[in-house]
C-alpha positions in Angstrom: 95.3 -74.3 56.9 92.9 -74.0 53.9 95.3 -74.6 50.5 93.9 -70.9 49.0 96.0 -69.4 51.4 99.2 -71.3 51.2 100.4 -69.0 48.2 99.5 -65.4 50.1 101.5 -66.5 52.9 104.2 -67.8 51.2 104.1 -64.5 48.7 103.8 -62.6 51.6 107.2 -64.5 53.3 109.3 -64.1 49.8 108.6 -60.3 50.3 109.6 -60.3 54.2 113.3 -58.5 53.6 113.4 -57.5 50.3 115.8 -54.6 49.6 117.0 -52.6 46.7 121.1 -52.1 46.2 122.6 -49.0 45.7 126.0 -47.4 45.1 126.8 -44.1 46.2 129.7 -42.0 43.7 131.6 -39.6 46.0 133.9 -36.9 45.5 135.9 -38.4 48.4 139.8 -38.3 47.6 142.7 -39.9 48.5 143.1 -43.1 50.2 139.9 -43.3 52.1 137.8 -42.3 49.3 135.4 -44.4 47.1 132.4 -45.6 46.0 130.0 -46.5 48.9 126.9 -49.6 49.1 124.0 -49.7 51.0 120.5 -51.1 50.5 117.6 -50.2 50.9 114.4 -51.7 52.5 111.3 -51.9 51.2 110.2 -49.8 54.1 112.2 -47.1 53.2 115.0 -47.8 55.7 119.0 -47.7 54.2 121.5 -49.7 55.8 124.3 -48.1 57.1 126.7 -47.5 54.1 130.0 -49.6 53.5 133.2 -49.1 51.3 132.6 -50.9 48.0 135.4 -49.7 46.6 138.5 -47.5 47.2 138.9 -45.2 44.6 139.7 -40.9 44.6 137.2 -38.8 43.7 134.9 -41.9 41.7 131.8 -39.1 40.4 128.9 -40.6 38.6 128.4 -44.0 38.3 126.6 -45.9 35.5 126.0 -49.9 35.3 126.4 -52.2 32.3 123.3 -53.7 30.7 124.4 -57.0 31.9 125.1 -56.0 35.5 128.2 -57.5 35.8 130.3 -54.6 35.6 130.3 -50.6 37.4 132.1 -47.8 36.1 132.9 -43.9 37.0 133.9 -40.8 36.2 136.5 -40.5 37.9 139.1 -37.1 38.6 142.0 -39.9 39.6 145.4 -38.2 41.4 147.5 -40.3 38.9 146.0 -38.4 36.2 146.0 -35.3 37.6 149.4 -34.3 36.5 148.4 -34.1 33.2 145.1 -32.2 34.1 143.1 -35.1 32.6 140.1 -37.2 34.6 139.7 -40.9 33.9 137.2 -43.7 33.7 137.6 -47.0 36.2 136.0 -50.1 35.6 135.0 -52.6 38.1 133.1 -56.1 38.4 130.5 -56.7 41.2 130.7 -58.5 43.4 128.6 -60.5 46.4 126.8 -57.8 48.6 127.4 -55.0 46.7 131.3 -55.1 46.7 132.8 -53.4 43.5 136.5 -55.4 42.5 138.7 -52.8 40.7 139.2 -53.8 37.1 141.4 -51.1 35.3 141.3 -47.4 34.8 142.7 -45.3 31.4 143.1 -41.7 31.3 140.0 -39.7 29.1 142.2 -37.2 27.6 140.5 -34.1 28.7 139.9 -32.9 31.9 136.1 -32.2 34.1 134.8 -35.4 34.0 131.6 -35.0 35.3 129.0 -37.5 33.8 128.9 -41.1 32.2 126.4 -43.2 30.3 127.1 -46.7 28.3 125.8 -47.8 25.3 122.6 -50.2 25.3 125.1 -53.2 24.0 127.6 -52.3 27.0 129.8 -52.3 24.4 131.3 -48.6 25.4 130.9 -45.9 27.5 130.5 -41.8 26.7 132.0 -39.5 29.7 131.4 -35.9 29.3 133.9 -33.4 30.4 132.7 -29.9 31.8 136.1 -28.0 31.6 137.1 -29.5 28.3 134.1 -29.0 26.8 134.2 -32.2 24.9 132.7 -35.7 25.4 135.0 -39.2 25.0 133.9 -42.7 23.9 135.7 -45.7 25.2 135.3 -49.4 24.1 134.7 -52.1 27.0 136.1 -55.3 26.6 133.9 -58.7 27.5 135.4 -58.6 30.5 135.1 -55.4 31.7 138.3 -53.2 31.1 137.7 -50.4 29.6 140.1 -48.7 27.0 141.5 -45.3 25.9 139.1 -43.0 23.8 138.6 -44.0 20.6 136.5 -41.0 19.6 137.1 -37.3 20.9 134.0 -34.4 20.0 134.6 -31.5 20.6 132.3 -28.4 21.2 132.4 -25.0 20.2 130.8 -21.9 21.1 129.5 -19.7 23.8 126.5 -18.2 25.3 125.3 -14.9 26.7 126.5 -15.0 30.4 130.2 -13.5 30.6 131.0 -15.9 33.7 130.0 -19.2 33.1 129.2 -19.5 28.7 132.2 -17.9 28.0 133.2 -21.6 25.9 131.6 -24.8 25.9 131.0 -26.6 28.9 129.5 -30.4 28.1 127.4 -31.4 31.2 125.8 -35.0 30.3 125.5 -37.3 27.4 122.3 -39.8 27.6 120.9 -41.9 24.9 117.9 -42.0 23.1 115.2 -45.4 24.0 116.2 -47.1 20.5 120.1 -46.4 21.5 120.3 -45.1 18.2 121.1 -41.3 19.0 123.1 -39.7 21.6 121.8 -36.7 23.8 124.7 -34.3 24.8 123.7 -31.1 27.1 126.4 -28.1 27.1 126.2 -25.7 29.3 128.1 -23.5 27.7 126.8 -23.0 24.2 122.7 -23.1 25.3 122.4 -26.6 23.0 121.5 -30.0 23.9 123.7 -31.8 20.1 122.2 -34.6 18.9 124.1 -37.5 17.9 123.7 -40.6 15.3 125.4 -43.2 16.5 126.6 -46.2 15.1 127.0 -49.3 17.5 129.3 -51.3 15.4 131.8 -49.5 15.6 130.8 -47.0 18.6 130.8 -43.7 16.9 129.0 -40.8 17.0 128.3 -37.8 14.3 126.0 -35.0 13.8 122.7 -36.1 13.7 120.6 -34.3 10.7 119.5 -31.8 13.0 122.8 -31.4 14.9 120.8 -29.7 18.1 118.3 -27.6 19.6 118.8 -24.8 21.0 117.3 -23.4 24.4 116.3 -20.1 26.1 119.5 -18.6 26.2 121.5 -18.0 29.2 119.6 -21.1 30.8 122.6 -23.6 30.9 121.4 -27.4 29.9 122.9 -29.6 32.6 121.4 -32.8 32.5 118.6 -35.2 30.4 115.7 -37.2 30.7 113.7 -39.2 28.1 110.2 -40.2 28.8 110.0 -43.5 29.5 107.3 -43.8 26.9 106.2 -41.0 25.1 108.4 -39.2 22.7 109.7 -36.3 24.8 112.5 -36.0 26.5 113.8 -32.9 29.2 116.8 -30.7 29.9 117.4 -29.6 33.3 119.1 -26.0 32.8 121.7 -25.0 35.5 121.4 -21.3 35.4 118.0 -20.3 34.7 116.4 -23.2 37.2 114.3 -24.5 34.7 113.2 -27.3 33.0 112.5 -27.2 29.1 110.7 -30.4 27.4 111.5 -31.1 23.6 109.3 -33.6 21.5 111.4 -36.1 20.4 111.1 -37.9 16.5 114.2 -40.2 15.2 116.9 -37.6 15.0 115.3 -34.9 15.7 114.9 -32.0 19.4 111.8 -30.0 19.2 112.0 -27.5 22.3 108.7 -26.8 23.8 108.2 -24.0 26.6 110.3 -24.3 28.9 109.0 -23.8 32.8 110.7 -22.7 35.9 111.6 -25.3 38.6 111.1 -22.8 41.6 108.0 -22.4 43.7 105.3 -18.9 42.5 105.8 -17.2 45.3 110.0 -17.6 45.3 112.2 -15.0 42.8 115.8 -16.6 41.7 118.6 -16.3 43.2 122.1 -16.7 41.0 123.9 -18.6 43.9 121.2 -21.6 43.4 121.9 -24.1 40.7 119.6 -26.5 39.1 121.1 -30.3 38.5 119.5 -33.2 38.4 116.2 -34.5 36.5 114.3 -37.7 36.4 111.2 -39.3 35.3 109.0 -41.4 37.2 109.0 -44.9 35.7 105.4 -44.5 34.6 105.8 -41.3 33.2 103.1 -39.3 35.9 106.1 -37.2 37.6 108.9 -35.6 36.4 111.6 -34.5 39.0 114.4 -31.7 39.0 117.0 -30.5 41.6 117.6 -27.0 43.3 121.5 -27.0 45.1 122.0 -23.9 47.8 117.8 -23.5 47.8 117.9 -27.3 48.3 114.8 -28.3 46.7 113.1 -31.0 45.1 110.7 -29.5 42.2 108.0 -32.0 41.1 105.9 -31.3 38.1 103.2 -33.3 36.7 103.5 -34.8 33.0 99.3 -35.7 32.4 100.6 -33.7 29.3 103.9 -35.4 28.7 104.8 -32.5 26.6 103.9 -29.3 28.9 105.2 -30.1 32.3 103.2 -28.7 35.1 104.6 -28.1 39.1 102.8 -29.5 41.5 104.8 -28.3 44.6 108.6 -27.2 45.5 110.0 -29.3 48.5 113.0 -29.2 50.6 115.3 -32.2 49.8 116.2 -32.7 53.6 120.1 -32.3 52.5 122.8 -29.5 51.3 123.1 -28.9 47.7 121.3 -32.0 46.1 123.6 -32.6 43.1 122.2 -36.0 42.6 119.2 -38.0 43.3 117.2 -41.3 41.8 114.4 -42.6 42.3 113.7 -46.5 43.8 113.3 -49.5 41.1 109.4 -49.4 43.2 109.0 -45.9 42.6 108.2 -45.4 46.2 111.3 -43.7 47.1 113.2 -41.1 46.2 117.3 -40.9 47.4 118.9 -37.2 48.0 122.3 -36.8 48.1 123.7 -34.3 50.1 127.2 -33.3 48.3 127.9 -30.3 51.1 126.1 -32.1 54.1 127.4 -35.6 53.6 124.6 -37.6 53.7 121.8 -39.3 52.2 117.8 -38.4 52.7 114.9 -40.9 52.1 111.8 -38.9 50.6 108.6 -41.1 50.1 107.2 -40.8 47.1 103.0 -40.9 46.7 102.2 -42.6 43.6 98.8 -40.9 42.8 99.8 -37.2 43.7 103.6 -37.4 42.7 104.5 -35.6 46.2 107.5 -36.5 48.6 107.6 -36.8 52.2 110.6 -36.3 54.2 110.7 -39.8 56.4 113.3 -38.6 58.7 115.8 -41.4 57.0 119.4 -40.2 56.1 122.7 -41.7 56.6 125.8 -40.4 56.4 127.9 -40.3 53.0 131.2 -38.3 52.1 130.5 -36.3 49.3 127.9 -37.7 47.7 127.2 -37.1 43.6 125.9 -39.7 42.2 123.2 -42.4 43.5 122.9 -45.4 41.4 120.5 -48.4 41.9 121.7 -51.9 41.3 119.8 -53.4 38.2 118.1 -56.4 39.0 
């Protein structure tokens, strides 16, 4: 064997298996609920799921920094006689198992999305029905606490049914981690946060938020992932509006529809979900009831552009993510109960369905293992 090719072969043999982890937050309740594991090939195959952990009703997910530890949103029976959700902590494990650490009660009720701070130092859950979001200091070792900070929204919107308060959808924060993005559906504002990582607090940034179209309903956000804009995914109107995005500070830009020309809106559907492609090309938004996946280009990082409208290959797509390649894309089906592989084309942005699904209870949140 001529010694030039030793290192392709044995680069080519390190690569032989390689597979991504990923967790799988349910709405699943009750005994046999929890937070399901597979992985998935670099061939786009995923394994059949397991139980990584028994939990009821364990929503989003989000990972620490570190990667030591998991934690959800969880709407926990035990807590339910108060009408409060909770937050549960838990330490991986070999294989994608998830050992339950602790869980504390939030204090407000509609937990529906969690982030953690860039230190892992706490987490932010946001609560839809209380219309307020909660930060909660996480030990060294995992546990996390009771809410140390409570913010509460105020306000309302035009639509009589659904902005009739405030209804906090998502918290995310900024690249530096020094300001926290808070969407509400309710009051048409994504608020802007400073916060302060010594002692984990957030207040009012100098401009306290921006304000979109109203009646569109800001669900969920996306920063850029290296120019300074970021994106709200708004439930009602099924669009998408990018902001420019300087230290402190939301510009909205125009916002764009997420549905195909050629299809008119129907109030049933709901937009939910948004991501960016890792090098910033694509930008990705969910459609639940017309279950669809709209992809838009970002050549102009601040004027998003669709390229095409797809099916997501699953009912009501609440949640989706995209593979730490970038060749994959991961639809959960909440209604259908399963999982959809979409291949994702690197030059063109489009997905593929590959025929791929396996079967999940509930699925709401898909969450890749960091590395």
């Amino acid at each position: 064997m001529k010694p030039r090719l030793l290192p392709l072969l044995l680069l080519a043999f390190s690569s032989l298996g390689a597979s991504d982890r990923v967790w799988f937050g349910t709405e699943s309740k009750g005994a046999a609920g929890g937070i399901c594991s597979a992985e998935l090939s670099d061939a786009g195959k995923l394994s059949a799921p397991v139980l990584a952990a028994s939990a009821s009703q364990p929503g989003f997910l989000v990972q620490s920094p570190d990667g030591k530890f998991v934690f959800a949103a969880t709407s926990e029976d035990d807590f339910k006689s108060s009408g409060r959700g909770g937050v549960a902590a838990f330490s991986v494990g070999e294989n994608g198992a998830l050992s339950a650490i602790n869980k504390v009660a939030t204090g407000s009720n509609g937990t529906c999305h969690i982030t953690i701070s860039p230190d892992g130092r706490h987490v932010v859950v946001a609560h839809y029905s209380g219309g307020c979001f909660t930060v909660h200091p996480v030990g060294a070792d995992g546990k996390v606490g009771p809410a140390s900070q409570t913010v509460q929204h105020t306000g309302s919107g035009p639509n009589p049914r659904r902005q009739t308060k405030a209804f906090t959808h998502a918290a995310n924060f900024d690249p530096s981690g020094k300001f926290l993005m808070v969407n509400d559906l309710g009051c048409d504002k994504v608020f802007v946060y400073a916060w302060d990582a010594s002692t984990g607090t957030a207040t009012p940034a100098g401009t306290p938020a921006a304000v979109v179209p109203p009646g569109s309903g800001p669900r969920h956000f996306a920063f850029h992932p290296s120019k300074p804009f970021g994106y709200a995914v708004n439930e009602m109107l099924l669009t998408v509006t990018p902001f420019s995005w300087t230290e402190g500070k939301l510009q909205p830009l125009e916002t764009v529809s997420a549905l195909a020309p050629d299809v008119t809106r129907n109030e049933a559907w709901s937009a939910a979900q948004i991501c960016a492609s890792r090098d910033g090309r694509f930008l990705y938004a969910s459609i639940r009831m017309e279950n669809h996946l709209a992809v838009f280009s970002l050549e102009d990082a601040g004027k998003p552009k669709l390229v095409e409208s797809v099916p997501a290959g699953v009912d009501t797509p609440r949640n989706f993510n995209l593979s730490p390649s970038g060749q994959w894309l991961l639809a959960a089906g909440q209604k259908s109960n399963d999982v959809a592989v979409l291949a994702l084309d690197a030059k063109s942005g489009r997905l593929t369905q590959t025929g791929q699904k396996i079967s999940v209870p509930s699925p709401i949140c898909v969450l890749f293992a960091r590395k």
